[in-house]
Gaussian input, Z-matrix of N, CA and C with variables (Angstrom, degrees):
# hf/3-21g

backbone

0 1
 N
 C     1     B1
 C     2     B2     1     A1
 N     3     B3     2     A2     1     D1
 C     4     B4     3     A3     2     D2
 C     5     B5     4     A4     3     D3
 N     6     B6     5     A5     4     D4
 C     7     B7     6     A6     5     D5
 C     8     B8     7     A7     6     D6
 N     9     B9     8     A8     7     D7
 C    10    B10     9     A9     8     D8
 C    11    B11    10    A10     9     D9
 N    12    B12    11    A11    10    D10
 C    13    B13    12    A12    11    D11
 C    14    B14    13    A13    12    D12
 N    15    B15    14    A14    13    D13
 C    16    B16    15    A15    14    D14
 C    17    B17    16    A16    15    D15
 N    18    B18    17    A17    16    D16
 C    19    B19    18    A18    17    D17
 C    20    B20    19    A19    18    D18
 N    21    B21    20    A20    19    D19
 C    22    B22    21    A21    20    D20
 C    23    B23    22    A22    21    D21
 N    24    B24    23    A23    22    D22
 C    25    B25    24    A24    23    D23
 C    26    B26    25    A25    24    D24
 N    27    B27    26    A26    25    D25
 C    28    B28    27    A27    26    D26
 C    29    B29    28    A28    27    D27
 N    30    B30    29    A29    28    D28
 C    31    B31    30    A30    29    D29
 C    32    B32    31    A31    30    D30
 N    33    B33    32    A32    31    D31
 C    34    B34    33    A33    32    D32
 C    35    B35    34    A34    33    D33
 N    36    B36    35    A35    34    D34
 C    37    B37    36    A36    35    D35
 C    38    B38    37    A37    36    D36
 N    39    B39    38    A38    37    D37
 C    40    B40    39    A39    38    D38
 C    41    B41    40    A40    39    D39
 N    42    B42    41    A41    40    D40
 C    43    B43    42    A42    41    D41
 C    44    B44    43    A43    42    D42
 N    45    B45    44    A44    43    D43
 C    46    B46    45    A45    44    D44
 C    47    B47    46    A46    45    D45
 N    48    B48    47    A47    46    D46
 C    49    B49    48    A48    47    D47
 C    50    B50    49    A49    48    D48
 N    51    B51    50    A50    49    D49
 C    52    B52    51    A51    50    D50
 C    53    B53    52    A52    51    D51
 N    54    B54    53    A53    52    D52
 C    55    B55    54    A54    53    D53
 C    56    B56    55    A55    54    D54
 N    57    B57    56    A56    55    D55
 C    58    B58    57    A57    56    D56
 C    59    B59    58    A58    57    D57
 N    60    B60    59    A59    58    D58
 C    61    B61    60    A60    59    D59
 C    62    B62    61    A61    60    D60
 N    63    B63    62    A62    61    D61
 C    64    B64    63    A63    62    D62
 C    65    B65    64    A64    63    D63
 N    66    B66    65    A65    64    D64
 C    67    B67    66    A66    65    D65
 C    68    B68    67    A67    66    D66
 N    69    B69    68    A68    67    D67
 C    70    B70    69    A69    68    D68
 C    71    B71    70    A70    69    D69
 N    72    B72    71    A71    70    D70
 C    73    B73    72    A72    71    D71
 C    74    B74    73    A73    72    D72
 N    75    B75    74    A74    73    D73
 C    76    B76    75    A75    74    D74
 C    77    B77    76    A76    75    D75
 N    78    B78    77    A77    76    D76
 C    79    B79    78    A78    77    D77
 C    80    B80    79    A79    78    D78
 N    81    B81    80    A80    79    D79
 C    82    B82    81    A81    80    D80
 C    83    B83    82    A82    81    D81
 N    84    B84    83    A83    82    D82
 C    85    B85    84    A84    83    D83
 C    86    B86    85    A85    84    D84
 N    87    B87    86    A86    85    D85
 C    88    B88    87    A87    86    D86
 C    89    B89    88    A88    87    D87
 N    90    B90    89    A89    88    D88
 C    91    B91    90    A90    89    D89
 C    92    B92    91    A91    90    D90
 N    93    B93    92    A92    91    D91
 C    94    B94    93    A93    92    D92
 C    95    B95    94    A94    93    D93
 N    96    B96    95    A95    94    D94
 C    97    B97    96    A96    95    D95
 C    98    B98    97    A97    96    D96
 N    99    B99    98    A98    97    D97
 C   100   B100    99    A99    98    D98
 C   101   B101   100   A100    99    D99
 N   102   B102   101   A101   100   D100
 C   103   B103   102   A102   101   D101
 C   104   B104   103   A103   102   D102
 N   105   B105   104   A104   103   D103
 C   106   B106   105   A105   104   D104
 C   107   B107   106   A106   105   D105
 N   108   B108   107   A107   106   D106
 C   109   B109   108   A108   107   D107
 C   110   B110   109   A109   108   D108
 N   111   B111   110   A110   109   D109
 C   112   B112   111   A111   110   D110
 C   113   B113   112   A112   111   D111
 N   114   B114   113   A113   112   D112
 C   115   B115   114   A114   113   D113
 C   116   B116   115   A115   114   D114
 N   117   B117   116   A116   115   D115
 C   118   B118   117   A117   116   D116
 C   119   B119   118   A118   117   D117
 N   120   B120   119   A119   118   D118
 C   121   B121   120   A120   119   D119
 C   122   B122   121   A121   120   D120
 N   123   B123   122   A122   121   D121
 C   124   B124   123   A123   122   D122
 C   125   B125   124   A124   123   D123
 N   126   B126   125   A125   124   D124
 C   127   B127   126   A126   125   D125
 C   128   B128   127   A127   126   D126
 N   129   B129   128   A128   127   D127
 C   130   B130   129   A129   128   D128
 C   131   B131   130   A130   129   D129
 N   132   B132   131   A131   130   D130
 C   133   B133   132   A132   131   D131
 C   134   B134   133   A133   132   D132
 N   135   B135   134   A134   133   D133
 C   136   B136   135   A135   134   D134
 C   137   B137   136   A136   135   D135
 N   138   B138   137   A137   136   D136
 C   139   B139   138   A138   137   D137
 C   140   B140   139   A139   138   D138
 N   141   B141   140   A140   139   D139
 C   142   B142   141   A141   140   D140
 C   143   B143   142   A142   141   D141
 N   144   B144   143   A143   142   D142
 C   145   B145   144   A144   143   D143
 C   146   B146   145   A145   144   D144
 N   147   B147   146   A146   145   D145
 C   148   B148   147   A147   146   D146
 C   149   B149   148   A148   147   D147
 N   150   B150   149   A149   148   D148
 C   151   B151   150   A150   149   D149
 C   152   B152   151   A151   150   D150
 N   153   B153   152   A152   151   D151
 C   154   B154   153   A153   152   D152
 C   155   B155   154   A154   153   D153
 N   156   B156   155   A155   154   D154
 C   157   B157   156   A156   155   D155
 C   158   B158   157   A157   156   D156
 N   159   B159   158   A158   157   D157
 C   160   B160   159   A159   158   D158
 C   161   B161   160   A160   159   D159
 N   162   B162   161   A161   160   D160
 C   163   B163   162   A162   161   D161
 C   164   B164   163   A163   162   D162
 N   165   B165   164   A164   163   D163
 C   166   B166   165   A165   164   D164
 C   167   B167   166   A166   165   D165
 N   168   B168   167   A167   166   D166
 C   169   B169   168   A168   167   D167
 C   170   B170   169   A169   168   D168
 N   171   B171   170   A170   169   D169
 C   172   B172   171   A171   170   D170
 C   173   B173   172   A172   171   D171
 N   174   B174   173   A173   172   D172
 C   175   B175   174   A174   173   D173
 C   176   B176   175   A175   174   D174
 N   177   B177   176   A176   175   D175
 C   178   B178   177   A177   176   D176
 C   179   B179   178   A178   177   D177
 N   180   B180   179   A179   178   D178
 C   181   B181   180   A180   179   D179
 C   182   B182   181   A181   180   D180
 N   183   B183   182   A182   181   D181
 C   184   B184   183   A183   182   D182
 C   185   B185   184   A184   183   D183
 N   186   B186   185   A185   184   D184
 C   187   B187   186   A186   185   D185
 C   188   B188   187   A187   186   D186
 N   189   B189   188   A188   187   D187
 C   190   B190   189   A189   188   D188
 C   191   B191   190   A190   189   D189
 N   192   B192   191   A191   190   D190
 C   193   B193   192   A192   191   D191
 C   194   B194   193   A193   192   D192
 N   195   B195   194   A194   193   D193
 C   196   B196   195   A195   194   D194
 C   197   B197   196   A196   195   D195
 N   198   B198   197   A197   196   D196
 C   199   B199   198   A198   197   D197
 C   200   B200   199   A199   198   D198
 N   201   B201   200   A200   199   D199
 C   202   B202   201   A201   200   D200
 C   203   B203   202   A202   201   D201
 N   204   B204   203   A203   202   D202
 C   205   B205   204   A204   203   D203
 C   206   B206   205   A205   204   D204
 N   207   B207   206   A206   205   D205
 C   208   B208   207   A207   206   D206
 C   209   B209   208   A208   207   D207
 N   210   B210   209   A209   208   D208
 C   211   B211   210   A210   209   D209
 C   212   B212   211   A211   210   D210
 N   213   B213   212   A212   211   D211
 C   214   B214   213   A213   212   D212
 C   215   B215   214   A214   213   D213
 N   216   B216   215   A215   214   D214
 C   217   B217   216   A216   215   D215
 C   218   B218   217   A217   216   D216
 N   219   B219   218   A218   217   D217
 C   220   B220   219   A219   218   D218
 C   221   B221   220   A220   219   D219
 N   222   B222   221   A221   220   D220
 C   223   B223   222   A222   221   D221
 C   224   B224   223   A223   222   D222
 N   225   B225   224   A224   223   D223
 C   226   B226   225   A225   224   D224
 C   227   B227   226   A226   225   D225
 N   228   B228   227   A227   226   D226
 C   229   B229   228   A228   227   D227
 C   230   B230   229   A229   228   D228
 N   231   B231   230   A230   229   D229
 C   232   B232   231   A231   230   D230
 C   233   B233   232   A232   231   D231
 N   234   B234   233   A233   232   D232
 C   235   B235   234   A234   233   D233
 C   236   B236   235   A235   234   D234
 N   237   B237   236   A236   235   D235
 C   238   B238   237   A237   236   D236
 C   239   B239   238   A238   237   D237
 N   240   B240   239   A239   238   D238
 C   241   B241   240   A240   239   D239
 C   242   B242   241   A241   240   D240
 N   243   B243   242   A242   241   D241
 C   244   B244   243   A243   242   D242
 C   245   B245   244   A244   243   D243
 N   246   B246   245   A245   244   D244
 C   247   B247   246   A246   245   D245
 C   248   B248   247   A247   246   D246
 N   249   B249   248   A248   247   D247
 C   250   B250   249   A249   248   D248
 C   251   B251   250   A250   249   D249
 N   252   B252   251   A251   250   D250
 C   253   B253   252   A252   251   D251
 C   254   B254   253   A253   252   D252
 N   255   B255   254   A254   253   D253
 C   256   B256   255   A255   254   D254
 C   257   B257   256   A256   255   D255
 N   258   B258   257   A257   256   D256
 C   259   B259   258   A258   257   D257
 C   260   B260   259   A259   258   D258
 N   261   B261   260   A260   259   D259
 C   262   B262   261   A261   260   D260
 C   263   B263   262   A262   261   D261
 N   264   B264   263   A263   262   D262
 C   265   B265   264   A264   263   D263
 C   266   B266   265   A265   264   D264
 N   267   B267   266   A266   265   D265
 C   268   B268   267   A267   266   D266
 C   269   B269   268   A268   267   D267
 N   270   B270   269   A269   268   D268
 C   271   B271   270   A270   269   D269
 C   272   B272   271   A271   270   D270
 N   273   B273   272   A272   271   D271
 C   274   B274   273   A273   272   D272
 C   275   B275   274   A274   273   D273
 N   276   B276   275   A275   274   D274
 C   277   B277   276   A276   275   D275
 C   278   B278   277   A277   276   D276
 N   279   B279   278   A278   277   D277
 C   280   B280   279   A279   278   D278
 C   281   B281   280   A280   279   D279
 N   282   B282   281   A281   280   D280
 C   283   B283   282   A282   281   D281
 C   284   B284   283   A283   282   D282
 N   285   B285   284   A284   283   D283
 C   286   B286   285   A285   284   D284
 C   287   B287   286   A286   285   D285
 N   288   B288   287   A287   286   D286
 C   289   B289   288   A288   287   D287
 C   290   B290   289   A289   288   D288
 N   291   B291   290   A290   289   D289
 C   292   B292   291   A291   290   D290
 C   293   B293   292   A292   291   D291
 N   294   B294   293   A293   292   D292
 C   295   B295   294   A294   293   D293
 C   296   B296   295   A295   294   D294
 N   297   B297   296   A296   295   D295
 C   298   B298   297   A297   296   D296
 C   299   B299   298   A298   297   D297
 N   300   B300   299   A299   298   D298
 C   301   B301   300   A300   299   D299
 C   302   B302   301   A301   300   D300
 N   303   B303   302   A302   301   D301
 C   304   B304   303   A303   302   D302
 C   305   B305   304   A304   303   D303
 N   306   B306   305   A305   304   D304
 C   307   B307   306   A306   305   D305
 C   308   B308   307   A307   306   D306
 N   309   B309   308   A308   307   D307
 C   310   B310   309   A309   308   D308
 C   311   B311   310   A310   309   D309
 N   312   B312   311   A311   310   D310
 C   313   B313   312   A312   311   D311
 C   314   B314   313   A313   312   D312

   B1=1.4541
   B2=1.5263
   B3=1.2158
   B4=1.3324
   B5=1.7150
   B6=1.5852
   B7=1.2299
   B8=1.1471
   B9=1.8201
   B10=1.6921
   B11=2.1085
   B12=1.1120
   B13=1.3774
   B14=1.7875
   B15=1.4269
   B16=1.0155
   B17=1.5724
   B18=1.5997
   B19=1.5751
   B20=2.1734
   B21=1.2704
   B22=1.6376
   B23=1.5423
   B24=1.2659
   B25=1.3086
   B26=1.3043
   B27=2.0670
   B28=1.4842
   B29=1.1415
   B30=1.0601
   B31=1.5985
   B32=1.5777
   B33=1.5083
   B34=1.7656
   B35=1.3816
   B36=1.4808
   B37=1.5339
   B38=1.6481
   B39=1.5926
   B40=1.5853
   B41=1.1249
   B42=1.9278
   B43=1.3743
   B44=1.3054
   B45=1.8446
   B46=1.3014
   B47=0.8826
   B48=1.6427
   B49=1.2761
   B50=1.9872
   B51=1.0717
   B52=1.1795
   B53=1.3886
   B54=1.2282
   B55=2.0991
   B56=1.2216
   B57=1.6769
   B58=1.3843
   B59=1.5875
   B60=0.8630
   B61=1.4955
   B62=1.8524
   B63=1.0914
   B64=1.1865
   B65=1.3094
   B66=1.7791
   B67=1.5971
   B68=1.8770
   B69=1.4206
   B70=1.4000
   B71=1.6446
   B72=1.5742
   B73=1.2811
   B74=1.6645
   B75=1.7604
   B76=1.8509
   B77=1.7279
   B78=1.6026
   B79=1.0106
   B80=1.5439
   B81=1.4330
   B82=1.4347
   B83=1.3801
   B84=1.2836
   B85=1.5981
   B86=1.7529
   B87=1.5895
   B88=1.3567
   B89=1.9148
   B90=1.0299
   B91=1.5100
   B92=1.3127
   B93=1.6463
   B94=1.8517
   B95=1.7396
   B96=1.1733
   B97=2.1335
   B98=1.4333
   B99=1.1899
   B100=1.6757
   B101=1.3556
   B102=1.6925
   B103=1.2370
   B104=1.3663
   B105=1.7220
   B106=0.9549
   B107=1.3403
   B108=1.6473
   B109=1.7464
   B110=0.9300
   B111=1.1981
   B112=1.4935
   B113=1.7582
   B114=1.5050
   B115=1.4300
   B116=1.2245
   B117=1.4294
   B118=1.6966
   B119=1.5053
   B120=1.3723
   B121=1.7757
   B122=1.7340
   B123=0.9920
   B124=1.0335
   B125=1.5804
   B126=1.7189
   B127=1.3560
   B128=1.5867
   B129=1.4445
   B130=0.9773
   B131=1.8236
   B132=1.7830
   B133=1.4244
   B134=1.6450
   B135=1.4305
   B136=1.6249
   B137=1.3234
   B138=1.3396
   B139=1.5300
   B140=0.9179
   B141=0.8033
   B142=1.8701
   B143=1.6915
   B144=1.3777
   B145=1.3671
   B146=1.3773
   B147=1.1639
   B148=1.4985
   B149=1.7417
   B150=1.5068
   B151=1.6416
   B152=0.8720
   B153=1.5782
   B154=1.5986
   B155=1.7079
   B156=1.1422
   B157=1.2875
   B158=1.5257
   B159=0.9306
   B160=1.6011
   B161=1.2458
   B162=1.7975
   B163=1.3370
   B164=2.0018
   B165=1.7313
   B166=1.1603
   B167=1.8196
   B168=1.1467
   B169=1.5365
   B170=1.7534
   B171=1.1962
   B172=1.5126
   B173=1.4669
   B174=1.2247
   B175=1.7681
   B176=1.2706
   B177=1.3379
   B178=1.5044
   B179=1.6063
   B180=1.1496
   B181=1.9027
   B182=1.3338
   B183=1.8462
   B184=1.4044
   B185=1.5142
   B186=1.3717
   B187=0.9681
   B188=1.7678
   B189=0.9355
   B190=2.1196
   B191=1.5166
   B192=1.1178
   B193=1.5463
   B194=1.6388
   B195=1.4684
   B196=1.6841
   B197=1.9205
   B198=1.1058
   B199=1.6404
   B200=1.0229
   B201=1.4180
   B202=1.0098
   B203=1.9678
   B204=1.4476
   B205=1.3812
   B206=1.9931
   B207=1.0512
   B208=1.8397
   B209=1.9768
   B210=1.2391
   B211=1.8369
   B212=1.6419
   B213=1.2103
   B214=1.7607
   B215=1.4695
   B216=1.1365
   B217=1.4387
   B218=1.4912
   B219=1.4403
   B220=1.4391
   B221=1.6236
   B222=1.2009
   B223=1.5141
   B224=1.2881
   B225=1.7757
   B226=1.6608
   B227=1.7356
   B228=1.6724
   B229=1.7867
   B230=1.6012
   B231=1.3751
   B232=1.6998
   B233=1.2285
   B234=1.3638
   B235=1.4177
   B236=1.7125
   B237=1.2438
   B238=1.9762
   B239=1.4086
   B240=1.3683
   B241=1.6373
   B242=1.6245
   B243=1.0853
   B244=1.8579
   B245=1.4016
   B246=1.0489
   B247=1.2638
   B248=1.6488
   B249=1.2946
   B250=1.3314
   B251=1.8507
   B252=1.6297
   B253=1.1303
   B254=1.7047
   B255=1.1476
   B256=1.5981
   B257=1.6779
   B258=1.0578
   B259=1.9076
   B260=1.6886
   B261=1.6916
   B262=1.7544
   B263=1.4940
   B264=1.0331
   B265=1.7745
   B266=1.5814
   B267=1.0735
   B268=1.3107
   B269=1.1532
   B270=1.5217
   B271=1.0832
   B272=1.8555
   B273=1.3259
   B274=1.6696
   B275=1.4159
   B276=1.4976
   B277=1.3964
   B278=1.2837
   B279=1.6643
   B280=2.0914
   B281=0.8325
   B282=1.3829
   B283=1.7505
   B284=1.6277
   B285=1.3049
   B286=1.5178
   B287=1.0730
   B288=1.2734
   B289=1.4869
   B290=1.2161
   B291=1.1479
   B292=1.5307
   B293=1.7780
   B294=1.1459
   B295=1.6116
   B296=1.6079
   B297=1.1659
   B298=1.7989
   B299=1.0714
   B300=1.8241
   B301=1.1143
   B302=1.7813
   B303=1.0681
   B304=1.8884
   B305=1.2340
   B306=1.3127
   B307=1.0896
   B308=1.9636
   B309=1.6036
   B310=1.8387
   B311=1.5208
   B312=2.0965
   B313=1.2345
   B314=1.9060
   A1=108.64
   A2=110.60
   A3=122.57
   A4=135.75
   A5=127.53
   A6=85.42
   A7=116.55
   A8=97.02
   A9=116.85
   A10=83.17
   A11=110.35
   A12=94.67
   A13=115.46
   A14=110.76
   A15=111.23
   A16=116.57
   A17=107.41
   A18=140.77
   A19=92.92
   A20=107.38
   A21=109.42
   A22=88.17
   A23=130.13
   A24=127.47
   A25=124.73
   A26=114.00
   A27=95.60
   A28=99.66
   A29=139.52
   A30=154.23
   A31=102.77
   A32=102.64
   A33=101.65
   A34=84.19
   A35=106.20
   A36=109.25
   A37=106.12
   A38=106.68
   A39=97.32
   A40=91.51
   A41=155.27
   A42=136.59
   A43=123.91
   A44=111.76
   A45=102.57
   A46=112.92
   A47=117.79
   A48=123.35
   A49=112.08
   A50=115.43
   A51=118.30
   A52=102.45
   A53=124.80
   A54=106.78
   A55=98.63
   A56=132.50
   A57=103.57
   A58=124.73
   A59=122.36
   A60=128.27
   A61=103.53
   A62=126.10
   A63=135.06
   A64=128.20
   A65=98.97
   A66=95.62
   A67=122.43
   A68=91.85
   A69=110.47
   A70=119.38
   A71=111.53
   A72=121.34
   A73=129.52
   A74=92.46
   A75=88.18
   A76=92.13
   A77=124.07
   A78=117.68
   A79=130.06
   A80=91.78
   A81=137.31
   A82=99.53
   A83=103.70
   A84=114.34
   A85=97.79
   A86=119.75
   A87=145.71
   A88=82.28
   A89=112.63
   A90=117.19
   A91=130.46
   A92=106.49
   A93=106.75
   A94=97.21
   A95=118.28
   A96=95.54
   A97=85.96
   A98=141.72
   A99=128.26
   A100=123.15
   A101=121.24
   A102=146.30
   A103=122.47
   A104=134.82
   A105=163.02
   A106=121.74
   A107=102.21
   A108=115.63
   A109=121.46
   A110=118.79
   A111=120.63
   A112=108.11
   A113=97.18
   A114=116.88
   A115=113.99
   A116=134.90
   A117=138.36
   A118=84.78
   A119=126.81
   A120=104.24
   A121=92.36
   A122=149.33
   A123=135.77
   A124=99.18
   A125=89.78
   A126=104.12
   A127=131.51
   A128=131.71
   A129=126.87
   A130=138.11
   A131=83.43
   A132=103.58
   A133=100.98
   A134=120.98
   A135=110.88
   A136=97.99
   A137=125.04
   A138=147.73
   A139=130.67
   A140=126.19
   A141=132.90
   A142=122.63
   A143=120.96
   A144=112.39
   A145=123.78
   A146=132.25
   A147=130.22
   A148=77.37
   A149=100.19
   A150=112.29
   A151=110.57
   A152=99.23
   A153=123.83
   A154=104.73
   A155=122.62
   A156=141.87
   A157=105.99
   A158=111.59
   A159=111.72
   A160=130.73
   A161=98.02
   A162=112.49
   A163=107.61
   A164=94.54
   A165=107.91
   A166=123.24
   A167=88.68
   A168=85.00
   A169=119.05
   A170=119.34
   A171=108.10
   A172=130.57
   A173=110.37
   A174=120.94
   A175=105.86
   A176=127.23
   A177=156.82
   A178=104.64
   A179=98.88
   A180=95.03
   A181=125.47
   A182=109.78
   A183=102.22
   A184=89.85
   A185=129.15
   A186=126.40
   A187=114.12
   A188=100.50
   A189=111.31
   A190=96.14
   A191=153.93
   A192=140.45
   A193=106.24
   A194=117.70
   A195=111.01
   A196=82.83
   A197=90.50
   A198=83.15
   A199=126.04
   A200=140.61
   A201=166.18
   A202=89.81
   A203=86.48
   A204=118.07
   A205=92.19
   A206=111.39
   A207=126.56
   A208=95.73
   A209=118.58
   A210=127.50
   A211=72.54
   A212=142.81
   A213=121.67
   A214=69.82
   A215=145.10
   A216=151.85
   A217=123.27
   A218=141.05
   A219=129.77
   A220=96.73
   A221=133.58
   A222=111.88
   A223=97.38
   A224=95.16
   A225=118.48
   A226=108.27
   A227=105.54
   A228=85.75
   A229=123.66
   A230=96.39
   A231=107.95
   A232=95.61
   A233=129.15
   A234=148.37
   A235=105.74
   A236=108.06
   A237=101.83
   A238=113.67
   A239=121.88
   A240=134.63
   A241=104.26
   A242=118.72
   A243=124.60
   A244=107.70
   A245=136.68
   A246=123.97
   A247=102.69
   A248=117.16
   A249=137.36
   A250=119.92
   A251=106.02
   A252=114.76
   A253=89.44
   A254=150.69
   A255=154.78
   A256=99.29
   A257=115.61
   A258=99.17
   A259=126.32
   A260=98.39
   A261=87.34
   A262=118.25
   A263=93.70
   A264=102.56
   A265=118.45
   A266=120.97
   A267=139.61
   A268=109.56
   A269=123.62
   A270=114.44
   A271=132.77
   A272=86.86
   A273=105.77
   A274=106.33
   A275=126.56
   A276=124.30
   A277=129.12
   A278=105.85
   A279=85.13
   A280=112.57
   A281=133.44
   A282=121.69
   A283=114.16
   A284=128.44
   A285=151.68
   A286=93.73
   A287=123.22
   A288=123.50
   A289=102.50
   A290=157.80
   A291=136.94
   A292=94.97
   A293=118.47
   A294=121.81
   A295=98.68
   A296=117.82
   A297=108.81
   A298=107.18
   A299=124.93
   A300=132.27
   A301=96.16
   A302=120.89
   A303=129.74
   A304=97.50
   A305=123.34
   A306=148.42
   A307=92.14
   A308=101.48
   A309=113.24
   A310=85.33
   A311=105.22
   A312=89.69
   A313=95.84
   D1=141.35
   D2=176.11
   D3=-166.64
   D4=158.63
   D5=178.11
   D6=-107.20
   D7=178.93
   D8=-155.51
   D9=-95.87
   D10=121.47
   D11=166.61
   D12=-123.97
   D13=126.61
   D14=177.94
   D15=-44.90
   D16=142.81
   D17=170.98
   D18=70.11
   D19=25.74
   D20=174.48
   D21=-97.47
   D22=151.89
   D23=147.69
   D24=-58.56
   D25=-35.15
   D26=-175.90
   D27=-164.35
   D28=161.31
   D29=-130.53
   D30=-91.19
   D31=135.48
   D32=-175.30
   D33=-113.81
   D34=165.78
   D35=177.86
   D36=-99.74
   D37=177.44
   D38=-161.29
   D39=-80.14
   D40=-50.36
   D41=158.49
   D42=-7.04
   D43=-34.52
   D44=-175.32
   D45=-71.06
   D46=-41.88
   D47=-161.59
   D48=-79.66
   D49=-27.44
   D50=176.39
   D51=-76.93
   D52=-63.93
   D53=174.66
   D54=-33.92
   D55=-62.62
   D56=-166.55
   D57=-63.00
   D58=-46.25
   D59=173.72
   D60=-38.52
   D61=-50.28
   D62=162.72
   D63=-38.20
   D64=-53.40
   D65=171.90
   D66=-82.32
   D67=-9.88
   D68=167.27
   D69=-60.45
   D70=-51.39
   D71=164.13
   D72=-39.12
   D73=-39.31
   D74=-161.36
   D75=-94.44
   D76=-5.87
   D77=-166.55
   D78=-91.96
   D79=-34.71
   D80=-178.23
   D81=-68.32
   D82=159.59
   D83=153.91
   D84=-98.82
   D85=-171.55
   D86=-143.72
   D87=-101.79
   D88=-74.97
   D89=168.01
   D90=-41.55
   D91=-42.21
   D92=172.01
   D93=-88.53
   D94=-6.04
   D95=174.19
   D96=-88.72
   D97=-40.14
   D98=-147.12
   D99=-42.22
   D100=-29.83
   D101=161.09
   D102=-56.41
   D103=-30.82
   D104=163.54
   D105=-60.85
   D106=-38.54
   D107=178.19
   D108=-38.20
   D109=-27.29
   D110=-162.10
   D111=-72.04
   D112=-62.29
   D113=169.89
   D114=-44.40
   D115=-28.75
   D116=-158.73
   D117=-99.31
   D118=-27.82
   D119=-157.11
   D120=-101.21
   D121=1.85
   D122=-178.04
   D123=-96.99
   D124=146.52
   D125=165.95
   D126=-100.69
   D127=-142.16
   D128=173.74
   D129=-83.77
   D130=-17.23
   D131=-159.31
   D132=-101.67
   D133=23.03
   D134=-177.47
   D135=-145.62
   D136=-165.37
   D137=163.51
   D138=-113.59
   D139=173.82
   D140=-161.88
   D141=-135.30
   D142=90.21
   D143=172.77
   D144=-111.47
   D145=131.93
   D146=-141.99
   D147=-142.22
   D148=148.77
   D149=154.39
   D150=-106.84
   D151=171.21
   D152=-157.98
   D153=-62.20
   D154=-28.33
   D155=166.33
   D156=-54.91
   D157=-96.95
   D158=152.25
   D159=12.46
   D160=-57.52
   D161=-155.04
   D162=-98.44
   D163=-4.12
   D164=170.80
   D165=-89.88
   D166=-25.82
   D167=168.67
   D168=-115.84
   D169=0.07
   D170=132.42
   D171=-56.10
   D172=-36.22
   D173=162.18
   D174=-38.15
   D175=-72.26
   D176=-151.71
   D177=-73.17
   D178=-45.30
   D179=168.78
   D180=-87.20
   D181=-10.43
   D182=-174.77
   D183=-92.77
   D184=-38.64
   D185=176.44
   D186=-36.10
   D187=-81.18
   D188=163.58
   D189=-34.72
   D190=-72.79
   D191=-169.28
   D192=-53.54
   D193=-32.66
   D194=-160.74
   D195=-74.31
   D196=-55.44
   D197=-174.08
   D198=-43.07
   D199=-55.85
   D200=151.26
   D201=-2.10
   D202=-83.85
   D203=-144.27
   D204=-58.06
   D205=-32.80
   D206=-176.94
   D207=-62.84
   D208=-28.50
   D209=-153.14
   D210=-96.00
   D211=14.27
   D212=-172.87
   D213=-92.83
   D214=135.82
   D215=86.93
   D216=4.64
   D217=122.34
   D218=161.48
   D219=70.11
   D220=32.91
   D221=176.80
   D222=-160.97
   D223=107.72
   D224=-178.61
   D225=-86.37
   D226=-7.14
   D227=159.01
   D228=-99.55
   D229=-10.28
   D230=166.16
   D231=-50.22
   D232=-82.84
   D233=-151.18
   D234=-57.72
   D235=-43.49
   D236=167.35
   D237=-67.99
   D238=-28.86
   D239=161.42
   D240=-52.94
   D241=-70.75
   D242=175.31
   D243=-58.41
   D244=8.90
   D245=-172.33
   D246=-135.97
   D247=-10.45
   D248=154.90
   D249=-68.63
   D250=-51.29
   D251=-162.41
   D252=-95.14
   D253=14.39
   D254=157.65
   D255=-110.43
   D256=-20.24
   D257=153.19
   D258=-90.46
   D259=-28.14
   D260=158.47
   D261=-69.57
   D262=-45.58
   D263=174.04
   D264=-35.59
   D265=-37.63
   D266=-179.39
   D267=-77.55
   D268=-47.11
   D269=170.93
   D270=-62.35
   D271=-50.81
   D272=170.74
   D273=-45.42
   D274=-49.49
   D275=168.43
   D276=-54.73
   D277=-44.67
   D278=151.25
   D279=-63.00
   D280=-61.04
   D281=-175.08
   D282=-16.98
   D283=-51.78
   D284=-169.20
   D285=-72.93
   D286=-99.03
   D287=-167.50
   D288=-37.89
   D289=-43.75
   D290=-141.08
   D291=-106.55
   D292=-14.59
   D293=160.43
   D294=90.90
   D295=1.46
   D296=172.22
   D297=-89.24
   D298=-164.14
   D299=-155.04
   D300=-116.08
   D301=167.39
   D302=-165.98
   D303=-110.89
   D304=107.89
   D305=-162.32
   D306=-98.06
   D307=118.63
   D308=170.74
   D309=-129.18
   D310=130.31
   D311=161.62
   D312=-157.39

């Protein structure tokens, strides 16, 4: 089981999504995760609709985590972590640009 998230090509599982939120935590400051919350507080048993607003500054913080997470030196699971959080990122940015709401389900 996992979710289906709109403009992703294909379904991450909810582990995925909670490690990331995780590595988001130790990376982030308190102010750059706050945007993220959304994604960290949901569980398994609901859905997820975010606006395009929304869906613009989840962009903006995953963006700041991929980076982040790419500056680890010597660490090839950092770098599958950054390369995870610049494909949600991508997604959330269609979400934005196209002005609808970010469909998690």
């Amino acid at each position: 089981m996992g979710w289906n998230i709109q403009h992703l090509d294909h379904t991450r599982s909810y582990t995925q999504i909670a490690n990331l939120m995780r590595h988001a935590e130790r990376e982030l400051t308190v102010s750059e995760f706050r945007p993220l919350a959304p994604l960290a507080e949901y569980r398994t048993d609901c859905w997820i609709e975010l606006t395009n607003a929304q869906a613009g500054q989840i962009r903006d913080a995953l963006h700041l985590l991929a980076q982040r997470l790419r500056s680890k030196r010597f660490s090839r699971d950092a770098h599958g972590w950054a390369i995870f959080a610049r494909d949600l990122a991508q997604a959330a940015d269609t979400a934005h640009r196209t002005g609808r709401p970010w469909r998690w389900s």
